[in-house]
C-alpha atoms as an extended CHARMM CRD file, in Angstrom:
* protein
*
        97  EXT
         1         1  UNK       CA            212.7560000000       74.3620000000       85.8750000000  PROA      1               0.0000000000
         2         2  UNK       CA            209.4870000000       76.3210000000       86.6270000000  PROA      2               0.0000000000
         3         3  UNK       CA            208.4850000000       78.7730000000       83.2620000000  PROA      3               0.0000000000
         4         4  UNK       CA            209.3420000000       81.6970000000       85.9370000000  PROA      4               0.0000000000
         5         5  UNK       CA            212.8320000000       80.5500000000       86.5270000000  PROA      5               0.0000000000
         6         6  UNK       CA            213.0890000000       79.7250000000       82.6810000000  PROA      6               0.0000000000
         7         7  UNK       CA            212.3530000000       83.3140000000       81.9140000000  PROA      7               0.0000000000
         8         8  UNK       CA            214.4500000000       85.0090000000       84.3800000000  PROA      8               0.0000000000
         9         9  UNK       CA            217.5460000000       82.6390000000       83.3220000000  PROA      9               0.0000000000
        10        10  UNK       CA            216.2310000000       83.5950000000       79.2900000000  PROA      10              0.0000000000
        11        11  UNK       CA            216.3260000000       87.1010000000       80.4710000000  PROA      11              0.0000000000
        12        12  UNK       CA            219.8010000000       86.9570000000       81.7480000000  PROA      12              0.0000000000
        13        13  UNK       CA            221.1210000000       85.5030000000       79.0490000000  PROA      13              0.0000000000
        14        14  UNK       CA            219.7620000000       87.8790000000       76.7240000000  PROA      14              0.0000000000
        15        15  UNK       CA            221.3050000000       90.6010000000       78.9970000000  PROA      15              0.0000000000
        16        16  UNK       CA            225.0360000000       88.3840000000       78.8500000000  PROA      16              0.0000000000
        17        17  UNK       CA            224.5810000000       88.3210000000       75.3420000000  PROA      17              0.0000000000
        18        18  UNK       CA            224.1250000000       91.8560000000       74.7420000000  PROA      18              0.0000000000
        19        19  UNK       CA            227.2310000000       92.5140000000       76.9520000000  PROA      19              0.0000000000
        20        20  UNK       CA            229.1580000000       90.4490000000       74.8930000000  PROA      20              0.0000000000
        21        21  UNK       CA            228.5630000000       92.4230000000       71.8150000000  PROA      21              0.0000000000
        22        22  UNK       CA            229.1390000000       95.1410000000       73.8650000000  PROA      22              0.0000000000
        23        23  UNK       CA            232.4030000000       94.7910000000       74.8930000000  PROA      23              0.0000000000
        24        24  UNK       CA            233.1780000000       93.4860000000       71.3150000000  PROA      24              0.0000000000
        25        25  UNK       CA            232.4950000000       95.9070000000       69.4260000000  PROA      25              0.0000000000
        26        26  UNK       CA            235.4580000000       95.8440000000       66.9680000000  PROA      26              0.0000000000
        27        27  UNK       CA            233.2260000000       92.5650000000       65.4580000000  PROA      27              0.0000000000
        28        28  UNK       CA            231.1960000000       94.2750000000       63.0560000000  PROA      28              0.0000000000
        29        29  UNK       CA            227.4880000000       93.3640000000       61.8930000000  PROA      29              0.0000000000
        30        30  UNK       CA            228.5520000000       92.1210000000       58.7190000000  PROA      30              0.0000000000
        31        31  UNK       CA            230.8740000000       89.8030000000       60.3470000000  PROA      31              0.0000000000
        32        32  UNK       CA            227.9150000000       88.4360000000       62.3890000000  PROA      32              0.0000000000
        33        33  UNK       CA            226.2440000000       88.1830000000       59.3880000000  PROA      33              0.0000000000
        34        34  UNK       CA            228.9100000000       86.0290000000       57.1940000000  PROA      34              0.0000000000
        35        35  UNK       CA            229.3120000000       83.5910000000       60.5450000000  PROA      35              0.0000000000
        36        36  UNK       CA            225.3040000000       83.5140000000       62.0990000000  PROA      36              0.0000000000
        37        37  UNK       CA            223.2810000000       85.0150000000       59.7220000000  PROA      37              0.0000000000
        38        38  UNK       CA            222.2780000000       87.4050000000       62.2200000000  PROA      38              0.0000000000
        39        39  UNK       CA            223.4170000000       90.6490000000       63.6000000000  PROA      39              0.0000000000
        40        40  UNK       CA            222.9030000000       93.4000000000       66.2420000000  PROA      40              0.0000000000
        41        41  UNK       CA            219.9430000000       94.7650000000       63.7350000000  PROA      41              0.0000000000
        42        42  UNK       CA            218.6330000000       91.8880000000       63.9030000000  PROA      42              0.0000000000
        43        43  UNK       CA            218.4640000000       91.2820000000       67.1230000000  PROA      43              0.0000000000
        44        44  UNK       CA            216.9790000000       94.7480000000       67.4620000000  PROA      44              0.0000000000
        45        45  UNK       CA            214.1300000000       93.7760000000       65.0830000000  PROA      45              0.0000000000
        46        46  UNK       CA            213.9060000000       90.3470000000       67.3840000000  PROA      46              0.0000000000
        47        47  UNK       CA            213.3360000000       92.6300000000       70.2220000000  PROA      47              0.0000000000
        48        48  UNK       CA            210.6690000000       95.1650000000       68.6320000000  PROA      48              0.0000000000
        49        49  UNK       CA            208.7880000000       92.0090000000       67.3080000000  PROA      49              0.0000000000
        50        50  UNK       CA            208.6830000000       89.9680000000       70.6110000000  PROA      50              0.0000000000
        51        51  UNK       CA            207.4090000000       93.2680000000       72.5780000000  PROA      51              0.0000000000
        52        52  UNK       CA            204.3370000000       93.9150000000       70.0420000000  PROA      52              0.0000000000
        53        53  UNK       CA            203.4120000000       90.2010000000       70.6760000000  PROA      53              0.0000000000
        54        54  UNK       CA            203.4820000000       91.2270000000       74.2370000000  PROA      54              0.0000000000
        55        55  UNK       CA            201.3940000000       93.8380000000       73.3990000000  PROA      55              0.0000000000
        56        56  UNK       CA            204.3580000000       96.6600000000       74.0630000000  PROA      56              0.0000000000
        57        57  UNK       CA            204.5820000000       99.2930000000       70.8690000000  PROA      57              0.0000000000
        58        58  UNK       CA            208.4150000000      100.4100000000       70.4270000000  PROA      58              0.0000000000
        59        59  UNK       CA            209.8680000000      101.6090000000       67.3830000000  PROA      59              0.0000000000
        60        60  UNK       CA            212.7790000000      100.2610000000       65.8260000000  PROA      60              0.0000000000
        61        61  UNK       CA            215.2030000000      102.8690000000       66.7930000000  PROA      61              0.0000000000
        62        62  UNK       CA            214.2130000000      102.2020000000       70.4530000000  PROA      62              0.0000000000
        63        63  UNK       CA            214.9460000000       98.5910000000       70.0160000000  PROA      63              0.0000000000
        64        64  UNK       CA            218.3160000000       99.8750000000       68.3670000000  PROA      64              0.0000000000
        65        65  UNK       CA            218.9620000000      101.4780000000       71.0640000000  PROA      65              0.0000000000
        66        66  UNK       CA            218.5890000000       98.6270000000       73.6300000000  PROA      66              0.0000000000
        67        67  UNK       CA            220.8050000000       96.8060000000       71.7390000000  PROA      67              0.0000000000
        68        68  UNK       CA            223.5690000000       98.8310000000       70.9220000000  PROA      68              0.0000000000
        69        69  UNK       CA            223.5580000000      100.5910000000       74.4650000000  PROA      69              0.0000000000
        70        70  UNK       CA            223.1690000000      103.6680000000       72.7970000000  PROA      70              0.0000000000
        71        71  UNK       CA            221.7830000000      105.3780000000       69.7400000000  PROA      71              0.0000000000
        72        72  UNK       CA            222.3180000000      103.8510000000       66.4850000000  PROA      72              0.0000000000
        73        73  UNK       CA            223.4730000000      106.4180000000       64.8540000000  PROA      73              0.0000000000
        74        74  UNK       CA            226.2020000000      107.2360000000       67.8540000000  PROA      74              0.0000000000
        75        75  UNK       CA            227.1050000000      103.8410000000       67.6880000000  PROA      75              0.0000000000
        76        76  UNK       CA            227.8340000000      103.9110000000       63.8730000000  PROA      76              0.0000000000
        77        77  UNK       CA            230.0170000000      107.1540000000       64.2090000000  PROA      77              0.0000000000
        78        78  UNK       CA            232.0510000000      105.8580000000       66.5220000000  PROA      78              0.0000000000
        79        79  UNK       CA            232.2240000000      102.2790000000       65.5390000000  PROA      79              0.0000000000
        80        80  UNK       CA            231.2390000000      101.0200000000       62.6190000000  PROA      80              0.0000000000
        81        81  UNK       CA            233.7230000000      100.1940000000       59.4560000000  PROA      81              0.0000000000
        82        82  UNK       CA            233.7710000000      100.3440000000       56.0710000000  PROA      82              0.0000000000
        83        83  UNK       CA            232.9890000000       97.1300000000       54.9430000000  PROA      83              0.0000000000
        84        84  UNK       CA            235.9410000000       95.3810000000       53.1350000000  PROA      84              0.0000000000
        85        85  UNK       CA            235.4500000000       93.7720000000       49.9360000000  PROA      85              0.0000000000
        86        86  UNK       CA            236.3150000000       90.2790000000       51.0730000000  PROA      86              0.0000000000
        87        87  UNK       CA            233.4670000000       90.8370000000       53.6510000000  PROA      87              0.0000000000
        88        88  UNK       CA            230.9440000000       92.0610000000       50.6980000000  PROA      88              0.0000000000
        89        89  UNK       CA            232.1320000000       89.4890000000       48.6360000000  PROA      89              0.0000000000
        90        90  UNK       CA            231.6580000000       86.5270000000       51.5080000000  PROA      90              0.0000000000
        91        91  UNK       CA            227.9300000000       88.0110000000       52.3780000000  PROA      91              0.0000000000
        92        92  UNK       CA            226.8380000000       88.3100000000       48.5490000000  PROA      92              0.0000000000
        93        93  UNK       CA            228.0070000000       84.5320000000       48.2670000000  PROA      93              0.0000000000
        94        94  UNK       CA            225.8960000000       83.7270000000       51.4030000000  PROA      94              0.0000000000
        95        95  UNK       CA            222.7790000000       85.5680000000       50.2230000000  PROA      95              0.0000000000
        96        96  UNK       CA            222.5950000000       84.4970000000       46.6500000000  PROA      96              0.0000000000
        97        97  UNK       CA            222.2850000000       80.6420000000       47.9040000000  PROA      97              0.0000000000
């Protein structure tokens, strides 16, 4: 595969990816981040720091915004949960290691 082709199919998978996590939204970023150790915020900071090594400025909430297909902050009102404590408890365990 050609680095052209290996970009384009890189590109597209990105794309798949974030259309997955689209059209999952009931899994929430703190279950990403007990089972990856990564999560849609994450990929958004992925995103802003890959595009300033390209030489592209955009600001976090930009990058947000390409990720969660729409404002953060619209995305948190209408779906984002309250954190159970089992799911606390599980990522405090993970991050104290």
């Amino acid at each position: 595969m050609d680095k052209q082709k290996q970009l384009e199919v890189e590109a597209a998978t990105f794309r798949r990816l974030l259309a997955h996590l689209d059209a999952h939204k009931e899994v929430q970023n703190i279950d990403l981040m007990n089972l990856a150790s990564f999560c849609r915020n994450c990929l958004s900071k992925w995103y802003r720091a890959e595009a300033e090594e390209q030489g592209i400025s955009i600001d976090y909430d930009a990058a947000r915004e390409i990720v969660y297909g729409m404002p953060y902050a619209e995305w948190k009102d209408k779906y984002q949960q309250e954190a159970g404590a089992e799911q606390l408890e599980k990522f405090k365990q993970k991050n104290s290691q």
